[in-house]
C-alpha positions as a Markdown table, in Angstrom:
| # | Residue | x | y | z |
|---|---|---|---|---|
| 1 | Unk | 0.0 | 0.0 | 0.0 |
| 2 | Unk | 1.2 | 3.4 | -0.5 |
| 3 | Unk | 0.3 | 6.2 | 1.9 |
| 4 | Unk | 1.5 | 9.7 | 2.0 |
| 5 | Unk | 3.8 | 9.9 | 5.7 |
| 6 | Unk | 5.3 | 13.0 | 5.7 |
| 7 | Unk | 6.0 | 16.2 | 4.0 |
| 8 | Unk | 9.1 | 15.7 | 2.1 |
| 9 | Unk | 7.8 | 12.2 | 0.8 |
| 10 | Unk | 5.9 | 8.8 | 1.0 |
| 11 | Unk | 6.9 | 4.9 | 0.0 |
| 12 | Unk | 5.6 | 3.1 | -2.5 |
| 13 | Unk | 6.1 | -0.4 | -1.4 |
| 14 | Unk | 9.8 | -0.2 | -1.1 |
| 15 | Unk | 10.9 | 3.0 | -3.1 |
| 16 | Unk | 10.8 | 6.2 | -1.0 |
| 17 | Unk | 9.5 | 9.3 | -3.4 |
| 18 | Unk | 10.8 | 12.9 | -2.7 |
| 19 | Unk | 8.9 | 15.5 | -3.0 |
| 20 | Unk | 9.6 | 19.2 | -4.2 |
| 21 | Unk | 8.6 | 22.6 | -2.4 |
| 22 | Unk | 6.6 | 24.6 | -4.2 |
| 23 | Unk | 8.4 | 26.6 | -6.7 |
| 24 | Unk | 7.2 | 29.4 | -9.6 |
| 25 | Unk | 9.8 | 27.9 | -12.0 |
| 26 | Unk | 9.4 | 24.8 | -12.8 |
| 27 | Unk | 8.9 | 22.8 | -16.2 |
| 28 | Unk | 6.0 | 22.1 | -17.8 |
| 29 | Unk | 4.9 | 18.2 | -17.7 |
| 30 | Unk | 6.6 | 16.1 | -20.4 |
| 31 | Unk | 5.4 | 13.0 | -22.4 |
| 32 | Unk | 6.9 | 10.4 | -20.7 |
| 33 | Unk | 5.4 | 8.9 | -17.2 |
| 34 | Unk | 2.3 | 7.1 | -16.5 |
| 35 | Unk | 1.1 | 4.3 | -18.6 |
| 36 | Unk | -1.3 | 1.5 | -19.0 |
| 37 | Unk | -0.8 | -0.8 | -15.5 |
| 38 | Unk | -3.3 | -3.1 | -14.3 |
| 39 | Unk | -1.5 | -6.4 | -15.5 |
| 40 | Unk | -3.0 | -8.9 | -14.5 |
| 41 | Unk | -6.6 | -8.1 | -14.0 |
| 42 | Unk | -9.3 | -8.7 | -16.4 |
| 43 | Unk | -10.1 | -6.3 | -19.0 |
| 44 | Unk | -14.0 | -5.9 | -20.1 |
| 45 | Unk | -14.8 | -8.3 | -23.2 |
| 46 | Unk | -16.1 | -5.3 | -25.0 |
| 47 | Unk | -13.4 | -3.1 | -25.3 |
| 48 | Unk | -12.4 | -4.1 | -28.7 |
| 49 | Unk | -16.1 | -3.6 | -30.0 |
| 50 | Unk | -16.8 | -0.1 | -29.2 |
| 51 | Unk | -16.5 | 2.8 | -31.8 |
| 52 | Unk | -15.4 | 5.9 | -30.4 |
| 53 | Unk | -13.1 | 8.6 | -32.2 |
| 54 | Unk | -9.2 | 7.6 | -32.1 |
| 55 | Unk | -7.1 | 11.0 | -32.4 |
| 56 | Unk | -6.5 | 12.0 | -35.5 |
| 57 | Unk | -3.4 | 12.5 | -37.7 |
| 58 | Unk | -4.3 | 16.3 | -37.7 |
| 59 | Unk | -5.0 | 16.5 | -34.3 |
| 60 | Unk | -1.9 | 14.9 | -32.7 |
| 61 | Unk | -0.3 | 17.6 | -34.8 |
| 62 | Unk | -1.9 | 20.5 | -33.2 |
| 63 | Unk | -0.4 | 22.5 | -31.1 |
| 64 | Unk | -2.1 | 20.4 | -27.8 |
| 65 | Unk | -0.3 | 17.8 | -29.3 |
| 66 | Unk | 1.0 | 16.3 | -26.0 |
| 67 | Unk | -2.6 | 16.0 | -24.2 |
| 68 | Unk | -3.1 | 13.6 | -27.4 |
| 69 | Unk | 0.6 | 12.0 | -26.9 |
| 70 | Unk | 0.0 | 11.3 | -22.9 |
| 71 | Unk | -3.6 | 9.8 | -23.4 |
| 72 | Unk | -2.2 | 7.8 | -26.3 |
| 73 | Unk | 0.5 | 6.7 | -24.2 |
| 74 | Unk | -2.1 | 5.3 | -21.8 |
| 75 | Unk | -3.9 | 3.4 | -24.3 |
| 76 | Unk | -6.7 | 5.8 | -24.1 |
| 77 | Unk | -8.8 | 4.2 | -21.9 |
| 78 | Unk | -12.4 | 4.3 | -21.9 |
| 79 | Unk | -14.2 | 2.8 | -18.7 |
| 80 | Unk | -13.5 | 4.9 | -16.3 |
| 81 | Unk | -14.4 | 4.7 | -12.7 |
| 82 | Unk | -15.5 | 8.1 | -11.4 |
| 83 | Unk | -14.5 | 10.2 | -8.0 |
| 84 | Unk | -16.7 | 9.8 | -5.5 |
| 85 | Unk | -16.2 | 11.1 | -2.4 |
| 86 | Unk | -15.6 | 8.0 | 0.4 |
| 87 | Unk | -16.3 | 5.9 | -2.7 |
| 88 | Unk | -13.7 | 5.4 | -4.8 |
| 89 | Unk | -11.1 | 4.6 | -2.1 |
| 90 | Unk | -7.8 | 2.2 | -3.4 |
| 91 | Unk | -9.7 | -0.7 | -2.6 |
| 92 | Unk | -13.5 | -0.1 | -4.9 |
| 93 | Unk | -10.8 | 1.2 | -7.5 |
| 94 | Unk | -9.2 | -2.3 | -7.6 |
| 95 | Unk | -12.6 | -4.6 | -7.4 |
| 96 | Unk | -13.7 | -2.1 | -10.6 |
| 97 | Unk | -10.2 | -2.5 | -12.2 |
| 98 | Unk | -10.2 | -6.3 | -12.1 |
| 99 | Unk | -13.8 | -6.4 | -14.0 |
| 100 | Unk | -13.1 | -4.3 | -16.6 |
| 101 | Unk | -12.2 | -0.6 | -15.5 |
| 102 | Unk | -9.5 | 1.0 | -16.9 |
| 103 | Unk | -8.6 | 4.2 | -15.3 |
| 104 | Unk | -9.7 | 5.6 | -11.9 |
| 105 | Unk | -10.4 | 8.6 | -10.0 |
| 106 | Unk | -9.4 | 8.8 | -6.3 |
| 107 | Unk | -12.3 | 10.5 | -4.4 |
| 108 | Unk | -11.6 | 13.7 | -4.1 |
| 109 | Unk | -9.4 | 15.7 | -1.5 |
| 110 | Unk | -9.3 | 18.8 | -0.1 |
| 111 | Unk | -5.7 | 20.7 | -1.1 |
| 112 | Unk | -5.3 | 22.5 | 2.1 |
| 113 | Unk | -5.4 | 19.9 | 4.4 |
| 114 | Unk | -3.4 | 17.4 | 1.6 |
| 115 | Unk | -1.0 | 19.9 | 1.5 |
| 116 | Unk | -0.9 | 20.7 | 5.3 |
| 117 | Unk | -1.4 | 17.3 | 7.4 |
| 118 | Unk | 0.7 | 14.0 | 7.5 |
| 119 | Unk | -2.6 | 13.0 | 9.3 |
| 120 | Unk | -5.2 | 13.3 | 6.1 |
| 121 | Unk | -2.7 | 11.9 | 3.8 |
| 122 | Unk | -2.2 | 9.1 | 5.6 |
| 123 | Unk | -5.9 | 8.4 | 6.4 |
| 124 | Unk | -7.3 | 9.7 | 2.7 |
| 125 | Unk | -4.9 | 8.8 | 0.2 |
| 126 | Unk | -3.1 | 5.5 | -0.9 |
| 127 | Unk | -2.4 | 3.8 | -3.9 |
| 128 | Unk | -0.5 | 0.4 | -5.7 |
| 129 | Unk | 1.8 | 0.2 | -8.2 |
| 130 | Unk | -1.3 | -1.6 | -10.3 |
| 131 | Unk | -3.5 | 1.3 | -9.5 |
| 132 | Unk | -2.9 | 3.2 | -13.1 |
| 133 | Unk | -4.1 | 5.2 | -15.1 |
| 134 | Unk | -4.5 | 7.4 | -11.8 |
| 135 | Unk | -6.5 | 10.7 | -11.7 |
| 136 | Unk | -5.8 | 12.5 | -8.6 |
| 137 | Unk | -8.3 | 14.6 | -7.6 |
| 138 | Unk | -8.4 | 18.2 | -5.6 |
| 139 | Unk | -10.9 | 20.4 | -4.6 |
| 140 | Unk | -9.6 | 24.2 | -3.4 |
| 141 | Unk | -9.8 | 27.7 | -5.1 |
| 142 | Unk | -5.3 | 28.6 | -3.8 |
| 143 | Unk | -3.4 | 28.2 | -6.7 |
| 144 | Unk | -0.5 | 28.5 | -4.4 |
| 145 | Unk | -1.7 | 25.4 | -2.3 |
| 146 | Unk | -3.4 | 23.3 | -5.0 |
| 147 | Unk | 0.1 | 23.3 | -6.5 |
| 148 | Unk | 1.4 | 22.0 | -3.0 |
| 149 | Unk | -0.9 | 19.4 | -2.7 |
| 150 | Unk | 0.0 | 18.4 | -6.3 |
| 151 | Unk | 3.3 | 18.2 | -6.1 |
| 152 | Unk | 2.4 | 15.5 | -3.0 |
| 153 | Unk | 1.2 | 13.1 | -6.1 |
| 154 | Unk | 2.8 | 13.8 | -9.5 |
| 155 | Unk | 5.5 | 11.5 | -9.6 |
| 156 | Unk | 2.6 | 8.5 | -9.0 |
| 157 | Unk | -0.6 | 9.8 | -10.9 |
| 158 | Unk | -1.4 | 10.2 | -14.7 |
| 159 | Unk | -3.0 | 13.5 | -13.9 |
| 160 | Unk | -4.0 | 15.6 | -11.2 |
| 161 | Unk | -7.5 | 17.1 | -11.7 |
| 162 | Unk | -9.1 | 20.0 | -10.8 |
| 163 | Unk | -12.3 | 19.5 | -8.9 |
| 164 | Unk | -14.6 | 22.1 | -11.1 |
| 165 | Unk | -18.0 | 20.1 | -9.9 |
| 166 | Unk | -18.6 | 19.3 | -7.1 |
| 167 | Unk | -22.5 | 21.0 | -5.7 |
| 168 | Unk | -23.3 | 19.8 | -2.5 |
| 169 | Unk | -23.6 | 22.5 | 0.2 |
| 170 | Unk | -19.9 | 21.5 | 1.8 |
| 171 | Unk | -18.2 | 22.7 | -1.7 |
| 172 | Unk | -20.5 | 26.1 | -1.3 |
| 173 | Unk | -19.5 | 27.0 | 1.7 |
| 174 | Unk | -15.5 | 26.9 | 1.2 |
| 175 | Unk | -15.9 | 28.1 | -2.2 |
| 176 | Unk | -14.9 | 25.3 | -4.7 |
| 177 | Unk | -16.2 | 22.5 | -7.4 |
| 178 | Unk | -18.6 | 24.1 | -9.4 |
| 179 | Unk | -19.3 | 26.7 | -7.6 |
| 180 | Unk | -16.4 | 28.4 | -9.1 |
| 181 | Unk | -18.1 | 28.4 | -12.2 |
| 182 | Unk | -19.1 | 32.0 | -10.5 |
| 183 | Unk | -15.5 | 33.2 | -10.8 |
| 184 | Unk | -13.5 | 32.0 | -14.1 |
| 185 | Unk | -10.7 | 34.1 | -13.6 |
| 186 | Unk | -9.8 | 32.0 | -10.5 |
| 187 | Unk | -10.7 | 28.7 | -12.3 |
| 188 | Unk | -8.2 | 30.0 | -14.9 |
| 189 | Unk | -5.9 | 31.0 | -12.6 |
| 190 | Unk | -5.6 | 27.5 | -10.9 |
| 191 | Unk | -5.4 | 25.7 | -14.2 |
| 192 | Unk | -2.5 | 27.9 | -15.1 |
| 193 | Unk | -0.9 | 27.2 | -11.9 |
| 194 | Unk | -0.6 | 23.5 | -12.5 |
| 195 | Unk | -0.4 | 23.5 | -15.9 |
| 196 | Unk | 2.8 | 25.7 | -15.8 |
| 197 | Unk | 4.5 | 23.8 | -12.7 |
| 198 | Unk | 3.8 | 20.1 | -12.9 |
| 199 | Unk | 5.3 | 17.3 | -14.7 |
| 200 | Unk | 1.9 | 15.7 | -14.8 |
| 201 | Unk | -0.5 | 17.1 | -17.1 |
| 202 | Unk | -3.9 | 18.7 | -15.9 |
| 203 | Unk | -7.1 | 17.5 | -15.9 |
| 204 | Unk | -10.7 | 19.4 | -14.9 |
| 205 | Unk | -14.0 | 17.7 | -14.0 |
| 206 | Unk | -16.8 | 20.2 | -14.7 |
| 207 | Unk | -20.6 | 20.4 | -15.1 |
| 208 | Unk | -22.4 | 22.4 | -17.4 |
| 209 | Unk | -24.0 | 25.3 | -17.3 |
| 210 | Unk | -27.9 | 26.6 | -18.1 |
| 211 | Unk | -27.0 | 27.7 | -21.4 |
| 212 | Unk | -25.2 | 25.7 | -23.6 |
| 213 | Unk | -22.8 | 28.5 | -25.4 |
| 214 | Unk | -21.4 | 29.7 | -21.7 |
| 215 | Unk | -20.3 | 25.8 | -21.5 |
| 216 | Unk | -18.8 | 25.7 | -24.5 |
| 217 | Unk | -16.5 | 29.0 | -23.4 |
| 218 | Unk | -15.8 | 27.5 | -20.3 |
| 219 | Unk | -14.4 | 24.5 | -21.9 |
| 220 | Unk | -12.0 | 26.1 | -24.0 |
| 221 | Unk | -10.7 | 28.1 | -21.0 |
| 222 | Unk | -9.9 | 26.0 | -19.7 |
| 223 | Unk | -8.6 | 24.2 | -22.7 |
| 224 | Unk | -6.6 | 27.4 | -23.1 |
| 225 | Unk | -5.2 | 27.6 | -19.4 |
| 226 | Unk | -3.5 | 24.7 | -19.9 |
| 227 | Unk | -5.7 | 21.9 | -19.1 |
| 228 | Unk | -5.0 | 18.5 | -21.1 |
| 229 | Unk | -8.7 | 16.9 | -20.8 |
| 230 | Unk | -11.9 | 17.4 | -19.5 |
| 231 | Unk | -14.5 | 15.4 | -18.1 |
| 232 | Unk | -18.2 | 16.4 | -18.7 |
| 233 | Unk | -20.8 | 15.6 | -16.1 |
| 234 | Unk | -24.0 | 16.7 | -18.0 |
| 235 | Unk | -26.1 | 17.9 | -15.9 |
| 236 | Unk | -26.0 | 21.8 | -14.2 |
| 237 | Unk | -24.7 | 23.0 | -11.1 |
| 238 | Unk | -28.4 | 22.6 | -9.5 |
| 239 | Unk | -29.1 | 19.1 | -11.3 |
| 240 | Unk | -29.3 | 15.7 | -9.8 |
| 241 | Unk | -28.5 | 12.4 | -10.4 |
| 242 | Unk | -32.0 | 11.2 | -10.9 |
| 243 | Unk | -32.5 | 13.6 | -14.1 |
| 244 | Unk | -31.4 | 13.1 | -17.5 |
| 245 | Unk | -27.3 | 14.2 | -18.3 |
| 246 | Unk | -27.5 | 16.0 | -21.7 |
| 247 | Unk | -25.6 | 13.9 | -23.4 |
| 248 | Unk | -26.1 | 16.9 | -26.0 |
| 249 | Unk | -23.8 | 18.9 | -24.0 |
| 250 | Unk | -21.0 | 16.6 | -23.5 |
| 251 | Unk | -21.1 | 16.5 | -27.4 |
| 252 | Unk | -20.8 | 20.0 | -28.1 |
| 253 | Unk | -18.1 | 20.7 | -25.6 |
| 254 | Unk | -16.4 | 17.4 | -27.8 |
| 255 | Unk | -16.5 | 19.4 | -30.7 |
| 256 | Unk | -15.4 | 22.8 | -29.6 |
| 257 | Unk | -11.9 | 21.5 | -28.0 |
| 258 | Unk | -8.9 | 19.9 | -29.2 |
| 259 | Unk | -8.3 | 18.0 | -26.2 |
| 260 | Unk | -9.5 | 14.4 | -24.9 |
| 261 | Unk | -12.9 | 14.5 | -23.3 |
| 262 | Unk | -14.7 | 12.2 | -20.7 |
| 263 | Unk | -18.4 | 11.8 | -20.3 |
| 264 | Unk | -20.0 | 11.2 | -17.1 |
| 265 | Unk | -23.7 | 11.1 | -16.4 |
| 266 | Unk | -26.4 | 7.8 | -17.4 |
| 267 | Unk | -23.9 | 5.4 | -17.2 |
| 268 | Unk | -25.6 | 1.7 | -16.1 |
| 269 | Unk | -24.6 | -0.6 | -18.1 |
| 270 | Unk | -22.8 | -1.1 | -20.9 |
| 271 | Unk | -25.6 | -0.4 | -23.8 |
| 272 | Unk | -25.3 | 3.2 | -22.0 |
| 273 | Unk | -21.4 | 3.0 | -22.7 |
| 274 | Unk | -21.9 | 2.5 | -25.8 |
| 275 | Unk | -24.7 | 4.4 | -26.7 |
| 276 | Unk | -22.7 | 7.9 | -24.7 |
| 277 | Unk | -19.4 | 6.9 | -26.9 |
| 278 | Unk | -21.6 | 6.8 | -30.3 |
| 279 | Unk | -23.5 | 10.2 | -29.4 |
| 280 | Unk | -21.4 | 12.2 | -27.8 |
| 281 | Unk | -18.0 | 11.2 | -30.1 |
| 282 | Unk | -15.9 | 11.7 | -26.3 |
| 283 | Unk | -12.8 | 9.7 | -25.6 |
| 284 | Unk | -14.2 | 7.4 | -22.5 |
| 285 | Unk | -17.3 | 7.7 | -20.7 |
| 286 | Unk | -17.5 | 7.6 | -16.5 |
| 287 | Unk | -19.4 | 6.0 | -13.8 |
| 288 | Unk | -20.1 | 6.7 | -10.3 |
| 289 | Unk | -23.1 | 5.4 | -8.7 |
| 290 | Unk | -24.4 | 2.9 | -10.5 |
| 291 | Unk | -20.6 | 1.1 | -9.8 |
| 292 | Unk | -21.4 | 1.8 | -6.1 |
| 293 | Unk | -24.5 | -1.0 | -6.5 |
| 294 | Unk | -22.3 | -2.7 | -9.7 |
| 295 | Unk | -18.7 | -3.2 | -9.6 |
| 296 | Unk | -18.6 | -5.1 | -12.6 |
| 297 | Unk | -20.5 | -3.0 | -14.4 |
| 298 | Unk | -17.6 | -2.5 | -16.9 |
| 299 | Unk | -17.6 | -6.3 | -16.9 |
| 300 | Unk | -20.7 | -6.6 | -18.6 |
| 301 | Unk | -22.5 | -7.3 | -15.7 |
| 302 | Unk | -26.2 | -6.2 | -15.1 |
| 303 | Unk | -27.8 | -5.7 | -11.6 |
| 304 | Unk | -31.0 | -4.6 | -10.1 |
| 305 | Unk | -33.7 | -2.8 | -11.9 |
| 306 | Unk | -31.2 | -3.1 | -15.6 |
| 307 | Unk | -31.4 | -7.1 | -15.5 |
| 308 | Unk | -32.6 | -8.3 | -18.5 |
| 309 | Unk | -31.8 | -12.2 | -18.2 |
| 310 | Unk | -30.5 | -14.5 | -15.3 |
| 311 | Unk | -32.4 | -15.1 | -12.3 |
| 312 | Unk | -29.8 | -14.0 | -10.1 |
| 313 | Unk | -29.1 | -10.3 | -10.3 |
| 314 | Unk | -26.1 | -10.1 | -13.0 |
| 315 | Unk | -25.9 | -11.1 | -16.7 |
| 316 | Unk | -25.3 | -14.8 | -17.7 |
| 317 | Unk | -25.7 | -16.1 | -14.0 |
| 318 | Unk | -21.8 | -16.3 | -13.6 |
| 319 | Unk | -21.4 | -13.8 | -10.3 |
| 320 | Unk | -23.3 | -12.9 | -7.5 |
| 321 | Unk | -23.0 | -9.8 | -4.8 |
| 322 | Unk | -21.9 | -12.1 | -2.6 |
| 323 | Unk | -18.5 | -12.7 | -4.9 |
| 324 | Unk | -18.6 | -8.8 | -4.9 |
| 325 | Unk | -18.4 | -8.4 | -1.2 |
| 326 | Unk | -15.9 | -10.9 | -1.0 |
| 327 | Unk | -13.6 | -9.6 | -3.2 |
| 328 | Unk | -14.0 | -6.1 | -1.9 |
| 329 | Unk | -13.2 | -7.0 | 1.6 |
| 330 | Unk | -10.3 | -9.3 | 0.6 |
| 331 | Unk | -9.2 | -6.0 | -1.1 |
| 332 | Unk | -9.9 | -3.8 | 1.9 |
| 333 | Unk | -7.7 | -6.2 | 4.3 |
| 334 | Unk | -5.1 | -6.0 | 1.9 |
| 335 | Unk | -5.6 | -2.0 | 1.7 |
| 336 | Unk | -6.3 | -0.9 | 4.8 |
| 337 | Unk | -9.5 | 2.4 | 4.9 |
| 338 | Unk | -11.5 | 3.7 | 7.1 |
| 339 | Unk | -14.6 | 1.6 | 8.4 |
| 340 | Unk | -17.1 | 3.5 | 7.5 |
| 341 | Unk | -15.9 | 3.5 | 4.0 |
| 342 | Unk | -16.3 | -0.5 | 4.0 |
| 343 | Unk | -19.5 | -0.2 | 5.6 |
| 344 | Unk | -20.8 | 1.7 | 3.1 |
| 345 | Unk | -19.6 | -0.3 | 0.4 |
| 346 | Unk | -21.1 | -3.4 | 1.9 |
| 347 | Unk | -24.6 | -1.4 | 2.3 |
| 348 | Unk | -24.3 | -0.4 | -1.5 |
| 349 | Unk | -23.7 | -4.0 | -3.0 |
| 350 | Unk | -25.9 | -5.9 | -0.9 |
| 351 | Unk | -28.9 | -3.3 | -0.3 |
| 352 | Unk | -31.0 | -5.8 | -2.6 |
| 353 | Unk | -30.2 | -8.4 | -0.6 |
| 354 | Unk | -31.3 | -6.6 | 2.8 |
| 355 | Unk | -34.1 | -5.3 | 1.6 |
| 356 | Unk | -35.1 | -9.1 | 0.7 |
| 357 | Unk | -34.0 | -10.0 | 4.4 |
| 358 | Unk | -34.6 | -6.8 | 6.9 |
| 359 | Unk | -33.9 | -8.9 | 9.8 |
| 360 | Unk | -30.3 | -9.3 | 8.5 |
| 361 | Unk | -29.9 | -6.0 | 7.6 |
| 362 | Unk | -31.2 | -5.3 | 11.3 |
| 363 | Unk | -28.5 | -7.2 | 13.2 |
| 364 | Unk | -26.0 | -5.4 | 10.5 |
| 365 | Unk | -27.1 | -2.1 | 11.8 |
| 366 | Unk | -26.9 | -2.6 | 15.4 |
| 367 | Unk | -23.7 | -4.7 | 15.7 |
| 368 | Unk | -20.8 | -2.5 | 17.2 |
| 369 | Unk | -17.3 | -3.5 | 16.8 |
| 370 | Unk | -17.3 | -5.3 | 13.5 |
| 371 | Unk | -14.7 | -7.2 | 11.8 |
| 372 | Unk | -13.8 | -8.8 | 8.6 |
| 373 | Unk | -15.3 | -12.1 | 9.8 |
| 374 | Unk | -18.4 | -10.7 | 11.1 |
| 375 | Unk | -18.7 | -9.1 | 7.4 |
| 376 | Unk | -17.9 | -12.7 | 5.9 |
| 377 | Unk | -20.5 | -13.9 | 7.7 |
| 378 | Unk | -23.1 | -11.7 | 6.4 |
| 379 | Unk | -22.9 | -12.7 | 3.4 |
| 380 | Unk | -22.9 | -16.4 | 4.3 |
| 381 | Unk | -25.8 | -15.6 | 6.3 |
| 382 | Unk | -27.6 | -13.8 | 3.1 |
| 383 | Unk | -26.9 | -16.4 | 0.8 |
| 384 | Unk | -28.3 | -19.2 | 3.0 |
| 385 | Unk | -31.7 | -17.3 | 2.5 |
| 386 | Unk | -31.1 | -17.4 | -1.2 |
| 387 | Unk | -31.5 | -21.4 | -2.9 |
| 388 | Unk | -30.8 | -19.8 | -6.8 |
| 389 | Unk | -27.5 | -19.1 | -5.6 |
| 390 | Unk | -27.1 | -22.0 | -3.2 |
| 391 | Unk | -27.6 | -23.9 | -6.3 |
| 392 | Unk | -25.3 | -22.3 | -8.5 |
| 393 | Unk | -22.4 | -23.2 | -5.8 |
| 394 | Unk | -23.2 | -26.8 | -5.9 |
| 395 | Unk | -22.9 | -26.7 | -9.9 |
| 396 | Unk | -19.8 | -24.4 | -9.9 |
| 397 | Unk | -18.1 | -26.2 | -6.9 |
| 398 | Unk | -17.8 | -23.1 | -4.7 |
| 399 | Unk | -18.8 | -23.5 | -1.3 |
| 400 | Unk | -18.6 | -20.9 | 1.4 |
| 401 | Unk | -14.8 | -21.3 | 2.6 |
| 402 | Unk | -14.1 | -19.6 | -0.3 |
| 403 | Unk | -13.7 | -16.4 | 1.3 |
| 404 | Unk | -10.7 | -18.0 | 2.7 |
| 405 | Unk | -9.1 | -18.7 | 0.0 |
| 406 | Unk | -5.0 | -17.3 | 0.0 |
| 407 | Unk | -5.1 | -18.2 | 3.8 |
| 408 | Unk | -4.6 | -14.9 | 5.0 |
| 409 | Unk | -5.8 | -13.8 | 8.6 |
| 410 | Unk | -8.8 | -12.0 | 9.5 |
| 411 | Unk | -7.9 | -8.5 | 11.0 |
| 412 | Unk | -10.1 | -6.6 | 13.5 |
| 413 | Unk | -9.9 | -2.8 | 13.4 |
């Protein structure tokens, strides 16, 4: 695991990183660095069938020609798992990676205290050496101390981004996400910042605004402040996720700028991948919540209300939330975070399952100094209740020690 653990620099499993002060002169980010990890884990089967826009020949040679050269160099990925705030922690990122994700965001984090305590790094930030393509994401409205807290990351991210959208009432009240929409000189002023200091390039998350031409001019200020992509969430500043994302939007803000773009919003499954890449022409489309109740939604997977076939929750009948779970908490003992964070996960991909069985979920929310193997047992307790899945052990030859499998120790926290 990697963890920030001081201010002049952190490990990552056995090589110590140093970090710089903050400087004003300092070289713009080059071509090289990053790349493509996740060996090992399983990419989605539909990756090779989806038509999306390559960069061009003319493009590459425009004068934003290393946004296009970086992305390239990361194999331009697509399925991307979005930042959520106490969501996507090391550990979700991983479980999403190995089913078909293939780059992440870390949730985000505030620049001041990043930037100012050994304490938040430690508890909010970690990473893996098979945790790439990495967006890093902060929230602030200091250039001077969003370049701090950046510095803190560039030598082990793909890109540190630029929290433009957050809108819950926290980001109003200390002035950041998309409530600097209100104030593009500052938003310009922190892209610049970065932009002109880092070796990593930039990257801005952003949502759009009421009318569609002050979107468009947004985008390409930021486009021409330095930043190297931008991710879309369709929907306003005042929008929620239960309305439609104008997928419209995304496309217009794809054809005004010469830069990679992501879109996020209406992401489910993968006919909505597909369908976001084909209408909106962007480089890779994101996913937040619906990944919080479907991990593997990049796998192909279906759950909940979006099953179509298979009695049992996901597509074809070959996984379960309980292998979910499993996985995720195998992850979690591996990378240590914060209970609540588990908890939460847990709630997400079994809430079907609890609200099938209350009484479980009851003795879940009463129980006070949990543990892995109270967790396990959950879901061996939840699957008992269920005889499709029961069923499908028997046939597979799975049985419930499987959550042992590796023999490594249960750990109480």
């Amino acid at each position: 695991m990697t963890s920030t653990n001081s201010l002049s620099g952190f490990k990552l499993h056995n090589t110590t990183y140093r970090l710089r002060r903050p400087s004003t002169v300092s070289p713009p980010y080059h071509d090289g660095g990053g790349g493509g990890g996740g060996d090992g884990l399983r990419k989605s089967k539909f990756s090779a069938a989806f038509n999306c826009n390559y960069p061009t020949e003319d493009q590459y040679s425009r004068p934003n020609q290393r946004a296009w050269a970086h992305w390239i160099k990361l194999k331009q990925p697509k399925l991307i798992v979005a930042p959520m705030y106490d969501g996507s922690e090391l550990p979700f990122r991983m479980l999403c990676r190995k089913y078909g994700a293939e780059a992440a965001y870390t949730p985000m984090l505030h620049s001041r205290s990043f930037a100012e305590s050994n304490k938040f790094r430690s508890r909010e930030f970690s990473t893996c050496q098979e945790d790439r393509p990495l967006f890093v994401q902060f929230c602030g409205n200091d250039p001077d101390i969003l370049l701090e807290a950046a510095y803190r990351v560039e030598s082990i991210c793909d890109y540190v981004d630029i929290n433009l959208g957050c809108p819950q009432r926290i980001a109003r009240t200390g002035n950041y996400g998309a409530f600097l929409m209100d104030d593009l000189p500052l938003v310009k002023s922190l892209v610049e910042k970065l932009a002109s200091n880092l070796t990593v390039p930039v990257s801005c998350k952003i949502r759009i605004f009421p009318a569609l031409q002050d979107t468009i001019s947004y985008a390409k200020l930021l486009e021409d402040s330095g930043c190297s992509l931008i991710a879309v969430h369709g929907r306003t500043r005042e929008g929620r996720t239960r309305e439609r994302a104008n997928w419209d939007a995304i496309k217009s803000v794809k054809n005004a700028v010469k830069i990679p773009v992501l879109a996020n919003g209406n992401i489910r499954h993968m006919d909505d991948v597909q369908n976001c890449l084909t209408t909106t022409g962007v480089e890779g489309v994101m996913s937040a919540e619906a990944l919080l109740d479907n991990p593997a939604l990049f796998g192909g997977f279906r759950s909940g209300e979006w099953v179509t076939d298979g009695e049992d929750g996901f597509e074809d009948g070959k996984l379960d939330r309980g292998d979910l779970v499993i996985e995720y908490l195998k992850l979690c003992e591996k990378y240590p975070v914060r209970w609540n964070i588990i908890i939460s996960h847990v709630y997400g991909m079994l809430r079907k399952w609890f609200e099938t069985h209350p009484d479980i979920r009851a003795d879940f929310n009463i129980k006070r100094n949990l543990s892995f193997e109270y967790l396990y047992s959950v879901v061996d307790r939840l699957r008992a209740r269920d005889p499709l899945v029961l069923y499908q052990q028997s046939t597979l030859g799975l049985d419930g020690g499987r959550r042992n499998d590796g023999g490594g120790n249960i750990k109480n926290r």
